[in-house]
C-alpha positions in Angstrom: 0.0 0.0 0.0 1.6 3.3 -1.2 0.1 7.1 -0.3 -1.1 9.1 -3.2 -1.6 12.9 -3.5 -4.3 13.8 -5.7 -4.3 17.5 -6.1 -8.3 18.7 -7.4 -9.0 15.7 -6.4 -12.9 17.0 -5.6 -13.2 17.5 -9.2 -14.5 15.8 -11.8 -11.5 13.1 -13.0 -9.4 13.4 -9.6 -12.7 12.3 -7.8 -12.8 9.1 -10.0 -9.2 8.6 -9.6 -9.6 8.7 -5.7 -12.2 6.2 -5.9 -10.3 4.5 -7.8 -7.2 4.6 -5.4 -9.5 3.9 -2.2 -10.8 0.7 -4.2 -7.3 -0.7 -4.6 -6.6 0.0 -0.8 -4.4 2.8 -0.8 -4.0 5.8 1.6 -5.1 9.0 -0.2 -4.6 12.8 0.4 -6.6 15.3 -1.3 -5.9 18.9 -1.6 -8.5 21.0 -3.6 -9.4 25.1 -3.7 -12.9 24.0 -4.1 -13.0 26.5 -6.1 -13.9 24.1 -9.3 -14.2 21.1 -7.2 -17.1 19.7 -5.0 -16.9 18.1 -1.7 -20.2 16.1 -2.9 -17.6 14.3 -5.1 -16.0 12.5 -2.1 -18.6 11.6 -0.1 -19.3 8.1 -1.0 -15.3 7.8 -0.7 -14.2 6.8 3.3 -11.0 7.3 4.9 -9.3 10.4 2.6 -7.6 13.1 4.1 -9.3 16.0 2.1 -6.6 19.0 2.7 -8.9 22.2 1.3 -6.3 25.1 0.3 -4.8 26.0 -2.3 -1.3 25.0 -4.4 0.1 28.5 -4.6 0.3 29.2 -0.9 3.6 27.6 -0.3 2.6 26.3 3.4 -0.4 24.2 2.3 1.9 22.6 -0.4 4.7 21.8 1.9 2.4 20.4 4.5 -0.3 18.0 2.0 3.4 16.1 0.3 4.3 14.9 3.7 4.5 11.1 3.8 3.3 10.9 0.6 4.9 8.9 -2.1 2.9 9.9 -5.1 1.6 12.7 -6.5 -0.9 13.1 -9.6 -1.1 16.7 -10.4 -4.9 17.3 -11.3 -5.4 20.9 -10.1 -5.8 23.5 -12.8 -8.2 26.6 -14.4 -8.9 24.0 -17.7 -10.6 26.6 -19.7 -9.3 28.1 -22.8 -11.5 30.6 -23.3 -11.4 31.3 -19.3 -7.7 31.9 -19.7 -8.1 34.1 -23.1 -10.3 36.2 -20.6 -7.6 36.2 -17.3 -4.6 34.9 -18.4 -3.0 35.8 -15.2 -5.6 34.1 -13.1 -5.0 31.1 -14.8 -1.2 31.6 -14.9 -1.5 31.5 -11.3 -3.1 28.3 -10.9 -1.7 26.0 -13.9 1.9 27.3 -13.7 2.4 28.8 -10.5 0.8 26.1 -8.9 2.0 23.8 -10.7 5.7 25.1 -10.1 5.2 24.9 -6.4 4.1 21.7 -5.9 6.8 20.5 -8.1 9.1 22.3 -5.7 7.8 20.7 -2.6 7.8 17.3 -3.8 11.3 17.5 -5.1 12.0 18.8 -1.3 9.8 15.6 0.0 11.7 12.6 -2.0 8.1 11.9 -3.8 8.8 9.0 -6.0 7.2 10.2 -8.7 4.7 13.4 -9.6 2.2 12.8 -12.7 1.4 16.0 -14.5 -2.5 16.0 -16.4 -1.5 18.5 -19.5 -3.7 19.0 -22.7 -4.1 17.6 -26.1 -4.4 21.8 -26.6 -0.7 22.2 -26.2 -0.6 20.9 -30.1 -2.7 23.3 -32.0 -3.6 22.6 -35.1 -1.4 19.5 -35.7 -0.6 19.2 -39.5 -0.7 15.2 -39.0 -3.5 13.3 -37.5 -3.4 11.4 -35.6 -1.4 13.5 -33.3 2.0 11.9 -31.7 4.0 12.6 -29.0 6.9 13.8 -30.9 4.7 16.6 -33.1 5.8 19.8 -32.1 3.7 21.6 -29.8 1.5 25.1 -31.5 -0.3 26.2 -28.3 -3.4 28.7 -29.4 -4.5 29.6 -26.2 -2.6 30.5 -22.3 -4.1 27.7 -21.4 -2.5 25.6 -23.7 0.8 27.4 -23.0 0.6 26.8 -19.4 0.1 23.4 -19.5 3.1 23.0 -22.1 5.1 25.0 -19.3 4.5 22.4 -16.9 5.5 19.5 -18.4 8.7 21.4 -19.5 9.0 22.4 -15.7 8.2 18.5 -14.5 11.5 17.6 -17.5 13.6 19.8 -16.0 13.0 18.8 -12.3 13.3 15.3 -13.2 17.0 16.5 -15.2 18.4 18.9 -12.4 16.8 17.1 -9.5 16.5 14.1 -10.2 12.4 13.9 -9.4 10.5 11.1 -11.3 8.0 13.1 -13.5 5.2 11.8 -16.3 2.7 14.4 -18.1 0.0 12.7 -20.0 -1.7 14.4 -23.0 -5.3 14.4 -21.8 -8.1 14.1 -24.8 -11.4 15.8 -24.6 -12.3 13.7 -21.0 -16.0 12.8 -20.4 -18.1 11.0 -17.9 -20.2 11.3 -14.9 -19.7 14.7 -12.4 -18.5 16.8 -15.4 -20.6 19.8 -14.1 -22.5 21.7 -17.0 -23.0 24.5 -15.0 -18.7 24.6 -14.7 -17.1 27.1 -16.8 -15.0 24.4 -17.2 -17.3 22.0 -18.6 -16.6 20.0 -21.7 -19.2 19.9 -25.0 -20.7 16.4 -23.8 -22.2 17.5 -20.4 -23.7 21.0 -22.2 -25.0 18.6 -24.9 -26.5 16.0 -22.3 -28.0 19.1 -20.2 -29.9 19.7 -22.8 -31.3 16.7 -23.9 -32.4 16.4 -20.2 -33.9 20.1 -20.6 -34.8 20.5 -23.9 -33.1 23.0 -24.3 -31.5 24.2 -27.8 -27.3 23.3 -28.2 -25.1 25.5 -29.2 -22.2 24.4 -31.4 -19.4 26.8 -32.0 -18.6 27.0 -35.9 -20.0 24.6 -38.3 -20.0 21.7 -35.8 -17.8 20.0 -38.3 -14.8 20.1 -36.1 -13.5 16.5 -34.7 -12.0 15.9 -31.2 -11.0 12.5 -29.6 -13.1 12.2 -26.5 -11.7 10.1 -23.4 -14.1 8.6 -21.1 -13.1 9.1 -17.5 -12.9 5.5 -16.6 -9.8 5.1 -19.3 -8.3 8.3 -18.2 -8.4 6.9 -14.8 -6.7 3.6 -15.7 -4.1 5.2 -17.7 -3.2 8.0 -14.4 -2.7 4.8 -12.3 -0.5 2.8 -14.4 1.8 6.2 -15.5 2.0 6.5 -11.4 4.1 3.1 -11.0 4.9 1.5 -14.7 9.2 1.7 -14.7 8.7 2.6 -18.9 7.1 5.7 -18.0 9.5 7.4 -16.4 10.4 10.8 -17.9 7.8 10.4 -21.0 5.0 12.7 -22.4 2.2 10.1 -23.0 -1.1 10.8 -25.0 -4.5 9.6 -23.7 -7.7 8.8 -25.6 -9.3 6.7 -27.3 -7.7 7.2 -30.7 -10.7 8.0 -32.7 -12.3 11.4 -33.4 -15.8 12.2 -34.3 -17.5 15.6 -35.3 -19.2 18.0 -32.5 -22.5 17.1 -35.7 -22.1 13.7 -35.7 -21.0 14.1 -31.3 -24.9 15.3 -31.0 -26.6 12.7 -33.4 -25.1 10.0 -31.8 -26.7 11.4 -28.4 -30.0 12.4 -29.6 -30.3 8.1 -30.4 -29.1 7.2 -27.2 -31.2 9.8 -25.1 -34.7 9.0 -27.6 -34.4 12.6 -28.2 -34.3 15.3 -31.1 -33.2 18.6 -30.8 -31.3 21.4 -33.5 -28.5 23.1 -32.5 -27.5 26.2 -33.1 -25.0 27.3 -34.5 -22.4 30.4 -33.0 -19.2 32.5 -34.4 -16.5 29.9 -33.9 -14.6 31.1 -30.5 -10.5 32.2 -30.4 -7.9 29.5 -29.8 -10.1 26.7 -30.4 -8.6 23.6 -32.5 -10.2 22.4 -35.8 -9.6 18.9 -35.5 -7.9 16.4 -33.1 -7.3 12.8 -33.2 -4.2 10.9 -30.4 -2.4 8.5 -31.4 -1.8 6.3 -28.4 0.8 3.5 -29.7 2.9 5.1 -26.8 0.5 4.8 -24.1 -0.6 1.1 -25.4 3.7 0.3 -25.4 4.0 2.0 -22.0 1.1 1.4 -19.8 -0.5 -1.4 -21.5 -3.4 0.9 -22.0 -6.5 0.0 -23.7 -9.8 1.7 -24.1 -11.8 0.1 -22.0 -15.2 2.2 -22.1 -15.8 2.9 -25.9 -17.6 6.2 -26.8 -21.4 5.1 -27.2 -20.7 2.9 -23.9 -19.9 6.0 -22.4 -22.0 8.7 -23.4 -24.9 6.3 -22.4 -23.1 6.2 -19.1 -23.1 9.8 -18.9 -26.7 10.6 -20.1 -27.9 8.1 -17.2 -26.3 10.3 -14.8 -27.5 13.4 -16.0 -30.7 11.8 -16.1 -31.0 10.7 -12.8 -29.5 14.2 -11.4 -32.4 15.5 -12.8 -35.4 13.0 -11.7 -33.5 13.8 -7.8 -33.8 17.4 -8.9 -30.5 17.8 -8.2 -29.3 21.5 -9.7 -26.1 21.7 -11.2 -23.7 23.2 -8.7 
């Protein structure tokens, strides 16, 4: 048994990953701002230290990597267009943060410290799918910032000697992505409406791909990065390798849900990406990942939540 620091881990993926972590019997610390996190997250979870503060204030950072022995690095503002509007807001948090906890790990002797980044730090790739190796066209501060920290969490590992991953992140879904988050990802504004009725809104023509990750695989790929020998030092991609259209995204919900609805159709916004697509040989070499929740399998998984959220009358917090 091994102790894990999972920083945001009230949000949306770290609160799967704790699950995840309690399931396998391992001693857990969470440290979350709250700020995009929810309590509610963790409280079918027993026995986790939740630590509520937040990464840039150097005392809380010391303090929650005491004892610990990993670290997966979830905590960020994930918004590009949040961090087009405040880019030093979100500096703060995805690179200031980031830097500090680095910093107090390396202090700590953490074995290793897992960095989430962003499919965004490509751009517009000019080769799909997108590999490892592609050099990095970051459209947004967001994007920047994230590329920053994996550049930060290579040079720790080269002038300190601290164990470091980052894993490319695709487009993650699933159960407890908040609509109502300015955070939120297309899926959970698309099922919040089919719950509602409400009209979508698609940004651009709608003909735009990404690779969506259901949270499940995300999950299973942040655990085996933590401990696999072959991952130490890499940048890894996850997803599920295959991209479909924000058009085709909706369709393909309106069947599952029994419901029909129109979108509409808005300017496209600054810094998005036209089209993205992962290429996960390295992941599959490394971590001996697989998809193991397919897209339908886990969009139906993601309306049933949303559905029964609403038949609780549950509000989206």
């Amino acid at each position: 048994m091994a102790a894990y620091l999972v920083t945001g881990g009230a949000g949306f993926i770290g609160s799967h990953l704790v699950e995840a972590l309690v399931d396998r019997g391992e001693t857990v610390r969470v440290v979350d701002s709250l700020v995009a996190g929810n309590r509610d997250n963790l409280s079918q979870v027993k026995g986790v230290d939740l630590v509520v503060g937040d990464l840039v204030d150097p005392t809380v950072t010391d303090e929650v990597v005491k004892g610990i022995d990993y670290v997966v690095h979830l905590a960020a503002i994930p918004s590009v267009p949040g961090s087009i509007a405040d880019p030093l807001a979100s500096n703060e948090a995805n690179v200031s943060g980031t830097l500090a906890l680095l910093s107090a790990a390396m202090r700590h002797n953490i074995r290793r410290v897992v960095f989430a980044s962003s499919s965004a730090i490509y751009g517009n790739a000019s080769t799909i799918p997108i590999r490892e190796d592609v050099a990095p066209d970051p459209l947004s501060p967001y994007a920047l910032q994230k590329l920053i920290g994996e550049q930060y969490g290579r040079l720790f590992r080269e002038l300190y000697g601290l164990d470091t991953v980052s894993l490319r992140y695709f487009n993650v879904f699933g159960p407890r992505q908040e609509p109502s988050s300015p955070y939120s990802g297309v899926i959970s504004l698309f099922a919040r409406c089919l719950v509602t009725g409400q009209r979508p809104s698609i940004y651009g023509d709608g003909e735009q791909t990404r690779d969506f990750s259901y949270v499940e695989n995300v999950v299973a790929a942040t655990l085996q990065a933590c401990t696999m020998a072959e991952a130490s030092g890499r940048t890894i991609n996850v997803s599920c390798g295959k991209p479909v259209s924000l058009n085709a995204l909706l369709d393909l919900m309106c069947r599952l849900s029994g419901s029909k609805l129109v979108p509409r159709f808005l300017e496209a916004r600054t810094g998005e990406v036209r089209h993205s697509q992962a290429d996960i040989n390295l992941a599959q070499a490394l971590l001996g990942y697989r998809s193991l929740v397919q897209l339908e399998e886990g969009l139906q998984r993601t309306l049933e939540w949303h559905n029964a959220k609403a038949s609780l009358g549950v509000s989206d917090k």
